[in-house]
C-alpha positions in Angstrom: -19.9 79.9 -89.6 -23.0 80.5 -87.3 -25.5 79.0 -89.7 -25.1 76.1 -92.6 -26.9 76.2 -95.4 -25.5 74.3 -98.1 -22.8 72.1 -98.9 -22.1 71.9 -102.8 -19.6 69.2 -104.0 -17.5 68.5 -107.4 -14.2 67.7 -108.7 -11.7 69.4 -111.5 -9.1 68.1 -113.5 -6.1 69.5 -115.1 -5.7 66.6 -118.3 -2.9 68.2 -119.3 -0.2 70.7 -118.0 -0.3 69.9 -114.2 -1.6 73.2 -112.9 -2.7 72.1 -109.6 -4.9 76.0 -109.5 -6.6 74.7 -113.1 -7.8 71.6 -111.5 -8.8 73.5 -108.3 -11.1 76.1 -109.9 -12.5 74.3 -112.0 -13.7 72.0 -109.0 -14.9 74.8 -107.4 -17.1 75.5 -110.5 -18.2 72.3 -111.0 -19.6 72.8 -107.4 -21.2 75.3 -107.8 -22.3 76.3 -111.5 -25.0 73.8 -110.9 -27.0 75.3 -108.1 -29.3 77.8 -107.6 -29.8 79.7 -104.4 -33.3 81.8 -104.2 -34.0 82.4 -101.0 -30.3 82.7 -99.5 -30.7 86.7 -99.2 -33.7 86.6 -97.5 -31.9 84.5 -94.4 -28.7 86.7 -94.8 -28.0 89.1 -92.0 -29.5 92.4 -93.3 -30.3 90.6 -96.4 -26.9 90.9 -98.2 -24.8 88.8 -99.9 -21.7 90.5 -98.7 -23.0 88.4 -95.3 -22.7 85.3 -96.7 -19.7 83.1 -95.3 -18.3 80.1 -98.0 -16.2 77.6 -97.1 -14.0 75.8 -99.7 -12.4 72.8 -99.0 -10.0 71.6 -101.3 -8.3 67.8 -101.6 -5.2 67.8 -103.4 -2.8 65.6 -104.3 0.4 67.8 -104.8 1.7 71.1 -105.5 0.0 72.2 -102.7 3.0 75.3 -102.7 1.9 76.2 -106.0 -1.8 76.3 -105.2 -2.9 79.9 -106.0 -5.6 80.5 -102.8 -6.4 83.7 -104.1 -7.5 82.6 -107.6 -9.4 80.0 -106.5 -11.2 82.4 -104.0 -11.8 84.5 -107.1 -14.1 81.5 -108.5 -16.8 82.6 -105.7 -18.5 85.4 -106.6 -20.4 86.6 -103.5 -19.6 86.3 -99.8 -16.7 85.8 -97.2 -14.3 83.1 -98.3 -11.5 80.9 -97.0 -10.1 78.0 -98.6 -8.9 75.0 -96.8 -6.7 72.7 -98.6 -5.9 68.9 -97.6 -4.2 66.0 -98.7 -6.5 63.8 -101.3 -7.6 64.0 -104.8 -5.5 62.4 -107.2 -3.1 61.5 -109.9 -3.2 60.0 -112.4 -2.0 59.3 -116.0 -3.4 60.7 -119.0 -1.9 58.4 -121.2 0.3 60.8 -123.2 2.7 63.5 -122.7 1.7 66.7 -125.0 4.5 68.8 -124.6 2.4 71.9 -126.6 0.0 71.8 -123.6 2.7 72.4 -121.1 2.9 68.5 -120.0 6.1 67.8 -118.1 4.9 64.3 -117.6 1.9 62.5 -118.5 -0.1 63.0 -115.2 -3.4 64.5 -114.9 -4.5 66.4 -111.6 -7.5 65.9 -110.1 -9.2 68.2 -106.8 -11.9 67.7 -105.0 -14.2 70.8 -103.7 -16.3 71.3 -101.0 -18.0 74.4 -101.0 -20.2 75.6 -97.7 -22.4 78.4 -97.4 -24.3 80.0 -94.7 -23.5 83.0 -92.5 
């Protein structure tokens, strides 16, 4: 990335089921469904959003195997994006074990995001 612009921040959590992608998307959206970028296109090369480069970095506490990259990529909805996943997040219990949710134990997952943008 030549050029940083923002970097947006939030967390997700899977409460029950222990989809480690769950938890990771929905701190990606947490990130980012609270921001508001105006005057990003204007400092885009040629003005585009297909310019814009986006960084995600993920922290995780397991499953990092069954991390679907390309669903969580599919949570940004403009620009050039990798993902980056490291060890962090957490887990932690939820207190129950709800076996209709898809709980194979009572833990709840919980990802960190960092999302940067610029070009």
């Amino acid at each position: 990335m030549e050029k940083l612009m923002f970097i947006e921040t939030g967390m997700g959590i899977d409460v029950h089921g222990q989809n480690i992608t769950k938890a990771a998307i929905r701190a990606v959206k947490n990130a980012i469904h609270f921001n508001s970028m105006p005057g990003i296109r204007s400092v885009l090369p040629e003005n585009s959003l297909d310019n814009m480069v986006v960084n995600v970095k993920l922290a995780v506490p397991c499953d990092k195997e069954q991390l679907d990259i390309e669903a969580v990529k599919g949570a940004i909805p403009f620009g050039k994006v990798s993902v980056e996943v490291m060890d962090g997040g957490m887990l932690t219990t939820s207190g129950i074990v709800l076996e209709e949710k898809g709980d194979q134990n009572d833990l709840m997952y919980i990802v960190v995001a960092s999302v940067e943008v610029g070009y």
